[in-house]
C-alpha positions in Angstrom: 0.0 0.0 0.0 1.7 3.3 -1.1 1.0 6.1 1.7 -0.2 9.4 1.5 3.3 11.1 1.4 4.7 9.0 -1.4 0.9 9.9 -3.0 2.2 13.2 -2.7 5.4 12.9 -3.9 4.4 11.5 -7.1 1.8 14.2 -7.8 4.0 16.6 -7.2 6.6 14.9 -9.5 3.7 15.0 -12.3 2.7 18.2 -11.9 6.3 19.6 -12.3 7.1 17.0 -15.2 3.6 18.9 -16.7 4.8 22.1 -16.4 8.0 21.9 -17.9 6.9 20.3 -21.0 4.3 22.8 -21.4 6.3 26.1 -20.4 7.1 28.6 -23.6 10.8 29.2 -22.2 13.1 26.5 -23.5 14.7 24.3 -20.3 17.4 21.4 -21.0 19.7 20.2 -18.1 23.0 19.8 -18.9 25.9 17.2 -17.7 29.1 18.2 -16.6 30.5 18.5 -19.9 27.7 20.8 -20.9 25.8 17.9 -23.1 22.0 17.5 -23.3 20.6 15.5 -20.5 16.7 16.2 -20.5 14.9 19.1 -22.7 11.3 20.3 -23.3 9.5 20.7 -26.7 9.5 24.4 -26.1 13.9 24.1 -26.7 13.4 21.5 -29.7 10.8 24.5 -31.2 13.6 27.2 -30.5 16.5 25.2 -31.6 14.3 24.0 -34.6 14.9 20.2 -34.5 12.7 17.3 -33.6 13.5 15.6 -30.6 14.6 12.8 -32.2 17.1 14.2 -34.5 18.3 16.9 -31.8 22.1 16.1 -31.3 23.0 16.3 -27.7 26.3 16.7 -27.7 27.9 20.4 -26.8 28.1 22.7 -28.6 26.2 20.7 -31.9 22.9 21.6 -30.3 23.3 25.4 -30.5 23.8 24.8 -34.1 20.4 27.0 -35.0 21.8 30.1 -33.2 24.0 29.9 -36.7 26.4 32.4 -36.9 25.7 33.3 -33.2 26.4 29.7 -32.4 30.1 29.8 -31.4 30.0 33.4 -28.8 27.2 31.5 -26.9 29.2 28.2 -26.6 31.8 30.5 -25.1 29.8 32.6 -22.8 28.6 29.3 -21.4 31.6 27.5 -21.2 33.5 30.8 -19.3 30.3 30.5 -16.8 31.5 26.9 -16.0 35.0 27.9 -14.9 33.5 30.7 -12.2 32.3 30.0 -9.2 28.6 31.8 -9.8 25.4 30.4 -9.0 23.7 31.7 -12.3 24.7 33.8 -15.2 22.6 35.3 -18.4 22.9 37.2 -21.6 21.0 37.9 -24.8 21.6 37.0 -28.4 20.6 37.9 -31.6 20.8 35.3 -34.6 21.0 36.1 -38.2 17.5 35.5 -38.4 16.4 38.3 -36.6 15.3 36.3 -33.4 16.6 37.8 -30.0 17.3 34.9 -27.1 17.7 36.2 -23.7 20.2 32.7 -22.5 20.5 31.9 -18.7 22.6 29.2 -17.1 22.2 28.2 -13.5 24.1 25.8 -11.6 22.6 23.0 -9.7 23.0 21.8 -6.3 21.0 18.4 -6.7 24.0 15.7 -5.4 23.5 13.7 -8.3 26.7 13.8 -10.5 24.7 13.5 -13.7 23.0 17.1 -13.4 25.0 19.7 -13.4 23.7 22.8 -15.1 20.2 24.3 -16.0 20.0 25.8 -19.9 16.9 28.2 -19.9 16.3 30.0 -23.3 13.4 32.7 -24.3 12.3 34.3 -27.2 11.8 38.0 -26.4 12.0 39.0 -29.9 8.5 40.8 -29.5 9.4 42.7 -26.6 13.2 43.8 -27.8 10.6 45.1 -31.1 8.0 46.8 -28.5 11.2 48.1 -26.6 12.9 49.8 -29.8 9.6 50.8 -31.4 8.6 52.8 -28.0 12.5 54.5 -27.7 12.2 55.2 -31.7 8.8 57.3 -30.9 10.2 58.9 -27.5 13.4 59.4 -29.6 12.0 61.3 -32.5 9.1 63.4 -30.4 12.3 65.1 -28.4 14.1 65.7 -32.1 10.9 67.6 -32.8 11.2 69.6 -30.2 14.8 70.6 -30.5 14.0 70.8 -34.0 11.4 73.4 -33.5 13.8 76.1 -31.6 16.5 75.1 -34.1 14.3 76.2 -37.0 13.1 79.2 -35.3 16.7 80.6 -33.9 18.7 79.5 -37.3 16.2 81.0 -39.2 15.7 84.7 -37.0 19.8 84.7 -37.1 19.6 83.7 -41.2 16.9 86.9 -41.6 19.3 89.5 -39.6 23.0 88.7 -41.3 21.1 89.1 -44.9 19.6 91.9 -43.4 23.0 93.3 -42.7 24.6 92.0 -45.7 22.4 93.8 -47.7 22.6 97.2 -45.5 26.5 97.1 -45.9 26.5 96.6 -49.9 24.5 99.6 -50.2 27.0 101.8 -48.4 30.5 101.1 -49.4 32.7 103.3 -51.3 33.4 102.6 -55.1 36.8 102.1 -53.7 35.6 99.1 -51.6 33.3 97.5 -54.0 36.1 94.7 -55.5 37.1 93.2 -52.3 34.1 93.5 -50.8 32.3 91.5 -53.3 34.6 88.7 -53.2 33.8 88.8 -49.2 30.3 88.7 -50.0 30.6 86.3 -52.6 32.3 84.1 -50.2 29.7 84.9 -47.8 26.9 83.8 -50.1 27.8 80.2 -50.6 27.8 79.6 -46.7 24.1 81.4 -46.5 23.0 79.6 -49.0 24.1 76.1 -47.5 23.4 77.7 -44.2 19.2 78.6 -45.5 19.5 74.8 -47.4 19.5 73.2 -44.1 17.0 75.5 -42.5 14.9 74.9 -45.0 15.0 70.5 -44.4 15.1 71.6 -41.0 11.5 73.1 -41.7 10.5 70.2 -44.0 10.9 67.5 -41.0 9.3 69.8 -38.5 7.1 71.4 -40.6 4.9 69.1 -42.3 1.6 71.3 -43.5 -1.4 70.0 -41.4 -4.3 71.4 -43.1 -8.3 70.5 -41.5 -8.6 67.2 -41.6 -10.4 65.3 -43.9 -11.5 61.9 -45.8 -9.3 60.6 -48.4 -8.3 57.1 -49.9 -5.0 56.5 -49.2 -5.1 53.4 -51.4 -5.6 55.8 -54.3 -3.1 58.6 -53.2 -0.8 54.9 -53.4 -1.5 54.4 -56.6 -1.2 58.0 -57.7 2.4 58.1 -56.4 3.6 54.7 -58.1 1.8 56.2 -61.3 4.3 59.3 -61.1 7.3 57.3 -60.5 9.4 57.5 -63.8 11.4 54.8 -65.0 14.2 56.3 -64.4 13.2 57.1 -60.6 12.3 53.4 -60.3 15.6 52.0 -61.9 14.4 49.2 -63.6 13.4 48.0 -60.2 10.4 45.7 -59.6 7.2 47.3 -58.0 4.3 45.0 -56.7 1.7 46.2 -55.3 -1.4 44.0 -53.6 -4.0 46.0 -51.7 -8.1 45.6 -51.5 -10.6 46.5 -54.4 -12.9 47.9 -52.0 -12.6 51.6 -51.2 -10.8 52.2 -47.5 -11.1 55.7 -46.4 -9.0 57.6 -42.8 -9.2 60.8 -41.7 -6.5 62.9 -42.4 -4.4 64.9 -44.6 -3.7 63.4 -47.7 -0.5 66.0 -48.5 1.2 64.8 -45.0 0.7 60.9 -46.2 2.0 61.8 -49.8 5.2 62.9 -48.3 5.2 59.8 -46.1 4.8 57.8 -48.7 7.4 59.5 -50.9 10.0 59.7 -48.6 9.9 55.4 -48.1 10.0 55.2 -51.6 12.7 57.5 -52.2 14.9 55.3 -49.4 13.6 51.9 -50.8 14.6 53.0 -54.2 18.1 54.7 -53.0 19.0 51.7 -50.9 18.8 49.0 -53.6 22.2 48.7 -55.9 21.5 47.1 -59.1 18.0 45.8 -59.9 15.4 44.7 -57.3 12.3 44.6 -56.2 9.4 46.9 -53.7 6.5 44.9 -52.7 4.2 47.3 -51.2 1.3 45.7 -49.5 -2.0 47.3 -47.6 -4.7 45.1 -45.8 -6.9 46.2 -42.5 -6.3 44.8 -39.0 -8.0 45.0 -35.8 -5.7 45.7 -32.6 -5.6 43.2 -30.6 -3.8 43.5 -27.1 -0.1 42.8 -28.3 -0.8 45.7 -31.4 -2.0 48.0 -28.5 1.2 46.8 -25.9 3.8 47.4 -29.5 2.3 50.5 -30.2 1.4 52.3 -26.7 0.7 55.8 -28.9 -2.4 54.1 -30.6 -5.9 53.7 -29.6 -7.9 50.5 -29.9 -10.2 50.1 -33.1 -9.3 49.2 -37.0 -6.6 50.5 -38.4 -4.8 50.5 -42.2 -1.7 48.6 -42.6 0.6 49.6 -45.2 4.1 47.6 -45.7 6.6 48.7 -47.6 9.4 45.6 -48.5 12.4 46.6 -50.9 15.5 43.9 -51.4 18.1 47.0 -50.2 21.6 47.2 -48.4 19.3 46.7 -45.2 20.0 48.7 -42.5 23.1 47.3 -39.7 21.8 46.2 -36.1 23.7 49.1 -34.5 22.5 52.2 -36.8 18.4 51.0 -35.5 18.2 53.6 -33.0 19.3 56.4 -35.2 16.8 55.6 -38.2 14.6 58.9 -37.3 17.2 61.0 -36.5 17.3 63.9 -38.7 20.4 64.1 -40.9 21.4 60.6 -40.2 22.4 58.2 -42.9 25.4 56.1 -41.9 24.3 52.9 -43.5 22.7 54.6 -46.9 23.7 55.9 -50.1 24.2 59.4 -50.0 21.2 61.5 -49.2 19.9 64.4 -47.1 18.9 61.9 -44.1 15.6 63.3 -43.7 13.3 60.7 -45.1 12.5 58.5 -42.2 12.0 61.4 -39.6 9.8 63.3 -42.4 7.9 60.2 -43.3 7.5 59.4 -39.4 6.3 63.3 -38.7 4.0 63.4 -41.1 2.3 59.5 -40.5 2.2 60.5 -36.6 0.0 64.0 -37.6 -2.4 61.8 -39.5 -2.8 59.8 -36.3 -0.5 56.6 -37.1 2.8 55.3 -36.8 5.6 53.8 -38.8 7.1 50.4 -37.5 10.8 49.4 -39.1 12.2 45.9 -39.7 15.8 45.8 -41.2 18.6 42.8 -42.2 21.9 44.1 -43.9 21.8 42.1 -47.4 18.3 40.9 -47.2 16.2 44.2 -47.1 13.8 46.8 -45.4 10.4 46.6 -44.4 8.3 50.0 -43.3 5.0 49.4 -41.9 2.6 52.0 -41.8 -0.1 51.8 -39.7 -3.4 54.7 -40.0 -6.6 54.5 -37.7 -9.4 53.9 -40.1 -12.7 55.5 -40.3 -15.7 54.4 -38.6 
């Protein structure tokens, strides 16, 4: 007769075996040489690999963290040779997946266990994280933006003011050299009123009343326009509903959105490629409201933008809306992404950015539809 502690004992055992196996964060336990003594399915999922074929020797099984594979073999095999009870870190694959790795050592007496593996996805909320600082980010360049305009442009007004004031009253005498001053001064003005000017363009996107417009059809309008030569031989798809889908808004801020992506898609592909532009509605559901915090429930527009460009480098990311900043493009002004993003964000949306170097760029557009 088994009594009621071994009872115990035993349910407690299958309750514990239960909620491993069924736990979304990947657990293995490890032997002393860091091989693969027990996993759950949520690992096999992350590592990609049936159970069955999953090799359990060390490091073989981090083989789906590709490129990744051979820093995290390191990091865990340094933990090993320190005295610490636990150690974590985070890592980013190829694939565009973000890991957040913890090791923990056990104290079980048994020789065979030695080390608890835990891996998590927490792609979604490294996304959520950036997409929140990008907004926070490029609502402060605004501001500072705003008295830049205003103080470059007051100072701009009074040295041509001055300029002018001194021309008119120099001797004959004078005139030669100071033309060539002036002339001299007249290239720095005018480079000086070039960037007020995209200063105003980013901060300074006209908001008229707003109204009703199709943006499907102010799409279509814009791909009409673009030349051949604008396009470069490149190849534009372009899927989106028959029906009519009308926002509120101004349709002259969304044109310059829409423009600016373009002109970046178009700028960042060398050679021939392709921009696959794609619009569909959605309904926020809780993780849409949790990702994008500025945005109110209800059904919103969702315009994607894919080209097959240079892609945009991990570490350049949090710079993307920073006026003026293009480290990882082909020459430009570096005014596209914090124009497009000023002008979506006054017609009540946001703009979401995924990036690989070598594979491509995606910009998602999002626009609260009207009910």
């Amino acid at each position: 007769m088994v009594d009621s502690n071994s009872q115990k004992k035993i349910k407690r055992a299958d309750i514990l075996e239960f909620i491993i196996k069924n736990i979304p964060q990947g657990i293995a336990i490890l032997d002393r040489d860091l091989n693969l003594v027990y996993t759950n399915s949520a690992l096999t999922d992350i590592l990609v690999v049936s159970l069955k074929k999953l090799d359990t020797k060390f490091p073989e099984y981090l083989n789906a963290l590709g490129e990744s594979k051979g820093e995290v073999a390191r990091l865990i095999r340094q933990f090993t040779e320190t005295d610490d009870r636990s150690f974590f870190f985070t890592v980013t694959t190829e694939r565009g997946f973000t890991y957040r790795i913890t090791l923990v050592r056990i104290n079980s007496g048994h020789s065979e266990y030695q080390y608890m593996l835990l891996i998590q996805d927490i792609t979604k909320e490294m996304e959520l994280f950036m997409h929140q600082t990008l907004i926070k980010q490029h609502k402060y360049l605004e501001n500072i933006s705003a008295i830049l305009f205003h103080k470059l442009n007051n100072n701009l007004m009074t040295i041509l003011s001055e300029a002018e004031l001194i021309h008119r009253r120099i001797s004959p005498n004078q005139r030669q050299y100071v033309d060539d001053v002036f002339d001299n001064l007249e290239e720095h003005l005018i480079e000086i009123s070039e960037f007020v000017n995209l200063l105003a363009s980013f901060m300074r996107v006209e908001l008229k009343e707003k109204i009703e417009f199709n943006p499907i059809k102010v799409l279509k309008d814009i791909l009409r326009n673009i030349s051949e030569k604008q396009a470069l031989g490149h190849i534009v798809q372009f899927d989106a509903p028959a029906e009519d889908v009308i926002v509120k808004g101004e349709p002259k801020a969304f044109e310059v959105a829409i423009k600016a992506i373009l002109d970046n898609a178009i700028r960042s592909i060398s050679g021939k490629g392709r921009i696959v532009i794609n619009v569909e509605t959605i309904t926020a559901d809780t993780y849409f409201l949790q990702r994008y915090s500025e945005l109110k429930p209800g059904e919103y527009l969702k315009i994607s933008i894919a080209d097959t460009g240079i892609g945009i480098p991990k570490e350049f990311m949090s710079r993307i809306f920073e006026p003026f900043f293009s480290g990882w493009s082909q020459p430009s002004k570096g005014l596209g992404l914090p124009t497009a993003l000023t002008a979506i964000r006054r017609n009540s949306g946001t703009i979401d950015i995924q990036s690989f170097p070598g594979v491509g760029t995606t910009v998602t557009i999002l626009l609260p539809l009207e009910t």
